[in-house]
C-alpha positions in Angstrom: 0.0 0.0 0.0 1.5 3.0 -1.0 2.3 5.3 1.7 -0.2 9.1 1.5 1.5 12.2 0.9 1.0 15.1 3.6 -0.8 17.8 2.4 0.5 20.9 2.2 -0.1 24.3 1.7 2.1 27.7 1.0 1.8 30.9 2.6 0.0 32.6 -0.5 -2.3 30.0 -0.6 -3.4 29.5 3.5 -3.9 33.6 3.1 -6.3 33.2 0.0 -8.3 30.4 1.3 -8.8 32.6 4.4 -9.5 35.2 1.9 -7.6 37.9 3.9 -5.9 40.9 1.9 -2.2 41.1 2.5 -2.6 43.9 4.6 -5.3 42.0 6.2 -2.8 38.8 6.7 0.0 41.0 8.1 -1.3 42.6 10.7 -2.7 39.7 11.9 0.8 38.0 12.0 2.2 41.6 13.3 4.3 42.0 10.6 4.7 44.7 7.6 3.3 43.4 4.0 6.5 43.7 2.7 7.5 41.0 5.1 4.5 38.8 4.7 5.2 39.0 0.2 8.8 38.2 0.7 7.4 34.8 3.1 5.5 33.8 0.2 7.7 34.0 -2.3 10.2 32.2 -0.9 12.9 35.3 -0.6 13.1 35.6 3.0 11.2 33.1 5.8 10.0 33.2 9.4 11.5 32.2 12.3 10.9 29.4 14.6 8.8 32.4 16.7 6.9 33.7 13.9 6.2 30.0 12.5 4.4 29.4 15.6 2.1 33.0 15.0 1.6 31.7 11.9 0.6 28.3 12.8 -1.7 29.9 15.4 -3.3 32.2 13.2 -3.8 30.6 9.8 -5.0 27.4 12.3 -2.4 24.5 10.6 0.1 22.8 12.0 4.0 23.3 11.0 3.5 20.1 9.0 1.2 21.4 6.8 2.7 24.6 6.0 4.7 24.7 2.7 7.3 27.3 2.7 8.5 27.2 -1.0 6.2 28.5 -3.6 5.1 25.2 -5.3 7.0 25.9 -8.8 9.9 25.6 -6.5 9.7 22.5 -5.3 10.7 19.3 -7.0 9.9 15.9 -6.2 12.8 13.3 -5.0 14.6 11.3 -6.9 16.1 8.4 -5.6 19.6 7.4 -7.5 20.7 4.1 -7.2 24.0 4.1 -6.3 26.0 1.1 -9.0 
């Protein structure tokens, strides 16, 4: 049986499906929307502290927070070693 995936979500789209406003968003995380648009697009990223606000706030846990935009990410590829 094949073993399920986590799902995941990114910044951008926990803040949509809430259907804040970036402004909206930030001050809810007490940060500046600058901050917040450089979280999700993967330029800058929280700290352990601010993980936790955002955790509390967007109401998912750490493992269901994706902090790469998802054209970022790229699946594993195991290599056999010869």
């Amino acid at each position: 049986m094949a073993e399920k995936t986590p799902v995941t979500y990114t910044l951008l789209q926990l803040r949509t499906g809430k259907r804040w406003t970036q402004k909206e968003a930030a001050k809810k995380l007490g940060v500046s929307e600058s901050t917040l648009s450089k979280w999700e697009n993967a330029i800058r990223f929280p700290t352990i502290d601010q993980v936790w606000v955002i955790e509390d706030t967007y109401e998912v846990p750490l493992s269901g927070i994706n902090f790469l935009p998802e054209n970022t990410v790229k699946p594993y590829k195991n290599k056999q070693v010869s």
